[in-house]
Structure formats: structure tokens, C-alpha cells
N, C-alpha and C positions, 0 to 999 in steps of 0.2 A: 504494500500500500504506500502509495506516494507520500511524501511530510506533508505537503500541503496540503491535500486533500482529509488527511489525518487531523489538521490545524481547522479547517472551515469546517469538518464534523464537529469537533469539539466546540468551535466557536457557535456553531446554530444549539449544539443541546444546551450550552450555558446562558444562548439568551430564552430559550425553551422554558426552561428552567424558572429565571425569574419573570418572565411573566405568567406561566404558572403558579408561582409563589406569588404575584400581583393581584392576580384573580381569588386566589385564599384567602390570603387576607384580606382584600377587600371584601370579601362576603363577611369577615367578622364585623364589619361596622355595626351592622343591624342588630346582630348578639349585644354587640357591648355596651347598648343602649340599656337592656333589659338586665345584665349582668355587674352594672356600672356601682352600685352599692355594696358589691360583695368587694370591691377593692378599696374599701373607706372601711372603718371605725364605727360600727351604729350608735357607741353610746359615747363620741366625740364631742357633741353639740348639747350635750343633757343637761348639762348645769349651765349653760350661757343663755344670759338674759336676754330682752331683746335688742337693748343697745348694741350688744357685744353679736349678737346674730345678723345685725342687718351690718356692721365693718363688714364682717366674715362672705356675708351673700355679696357684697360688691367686690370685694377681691377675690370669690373663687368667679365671679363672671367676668371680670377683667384675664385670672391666667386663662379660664376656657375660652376667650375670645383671641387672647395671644396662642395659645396652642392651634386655633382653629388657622390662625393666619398663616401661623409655622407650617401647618401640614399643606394647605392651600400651596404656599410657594413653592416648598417641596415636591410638590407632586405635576407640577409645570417641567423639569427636567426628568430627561431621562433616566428612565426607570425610579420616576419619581414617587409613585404609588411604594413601591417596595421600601422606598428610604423611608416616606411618610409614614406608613405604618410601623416600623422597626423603630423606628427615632421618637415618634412623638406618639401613637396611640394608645399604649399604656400611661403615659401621664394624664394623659386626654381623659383616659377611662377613671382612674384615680380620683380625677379632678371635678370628673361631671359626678362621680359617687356620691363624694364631699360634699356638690352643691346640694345634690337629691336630698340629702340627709339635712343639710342646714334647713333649706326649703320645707321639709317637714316638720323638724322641731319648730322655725318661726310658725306655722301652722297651729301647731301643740300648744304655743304658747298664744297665739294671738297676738300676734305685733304687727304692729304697722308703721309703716314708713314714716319718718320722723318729716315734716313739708320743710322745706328748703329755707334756710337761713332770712328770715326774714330784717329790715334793716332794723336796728335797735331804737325804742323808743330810748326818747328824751324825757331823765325825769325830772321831776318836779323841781325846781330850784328849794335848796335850803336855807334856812335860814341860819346864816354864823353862830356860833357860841359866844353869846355878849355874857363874858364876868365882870362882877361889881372892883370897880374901883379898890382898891385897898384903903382901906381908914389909917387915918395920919393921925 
């Protein structure tokens, strides 16, 4: 058998291969949606109030929005799906658990959204501390 011919066999089954392996794991996405809680902590959120739950709900949807962009970009280059999934879907999956779980406890607990920093009233002017003269 020729080297070369030996070389483009091997070359077609390795890219074979990973897109095979691209197609696998992209069918996990749809799992990991349903499965995404078993890679979090259920009783991580139990004792946080809801001050400390609604921090928590905006920065786990700020990393799941940076995760989402990571894997987007990733998956624009070749054999991008395969890196995307290998490099960022387990955080992905981690990270959407966490929110599931936060998103339930604010639930459990009843909280709501704190409205937006409203501008601060002006209060009432006071009036000074007048002390008596000192007697001579």
C-alpha cells in the first residue's frame, strides 16, 4: 500500500471520527437541559435569603450568558461543535443547574425583585443644636 494513500485513509477516518463525535455530542444538549440539576448542590441555596438569592440569580445568568457566547464563537471554527462541547458544556450544564436550583429556592421563599435604585429623597432640613449660653 502506497504512504500516501495510507496518509488520506487515515486523514478521512480522523475527520470521520470527529464529526461523528460532533453529532454525539450535540444530541447531549437536549439531555442536559433535563439532567442540569444533578450537576449543582440541591441544598446550596437553602439558607440564603432573598437579598443574597437575587446577587446569586444575576451572576449565575451573566456566566450562563458568557458561557452561551463562549460556545457560540467556538462553534463558528472548524470543528467547532466538538471544541464547544468538550471546552464549555459541562460548565454550561453546572451553571444552568445552579440557576435551576437558585430559581427554585427564590420561589420557596417568595422574593421579589428589589425595583431599581430609585433617586434618594431629600430630607427634611434640621434644625441645629442651639445650647444655652454658659452663665458668667
Amino acid at each position: 500500500m502506497p504512504a500516501s494513500l495510507s496518509f488520506s485513509l487515515r486523514a478521512c477516518c480522523a475527520v470521520a471520527a470527529l464529526v461523528a463525535a460532533g453529532f454525539a455530542l450535540s444530541g447531549c444538549a437536549g439531555v442536559s437541559e433535563t439532567i442540569a440539576p444533578a450537576f449543582a448542590d440541591p441544598a446550596q441555596y437553602e439558607l440564603y435569603d432573598c437579598k443574597q438569592l437575587e446577587g446569586q440569580r444575576k451572576a449565575l445568568a451573566a456566566r450562563t450568558a458568557e458561557l452561551q457566547k463562549l460556545m457560540d464563537k467556538a462553534e463558528t471554527g472548524a470543528g467547532g461543535t466538538v471544541v464547544s462541547e468538550l471546552a464549555y458544556r459541562n460548565d454550561y450544564v453546572a451553571v444552568r443547574g445552579s440557576a435551576q436550583l437558585a430559581e427554585d429556592a427564590w420561589r420557596r421563599n417568595k422574593c421579589r425583585e428589589t425595583p431599581p435604585n430609585a433617586p434618594p429623597v431629600a430630607a427634611a432640613p434640621q434644625r441645629p443644636d442651639i445650647k444655652p449660653a454658659p452663665k458668667r
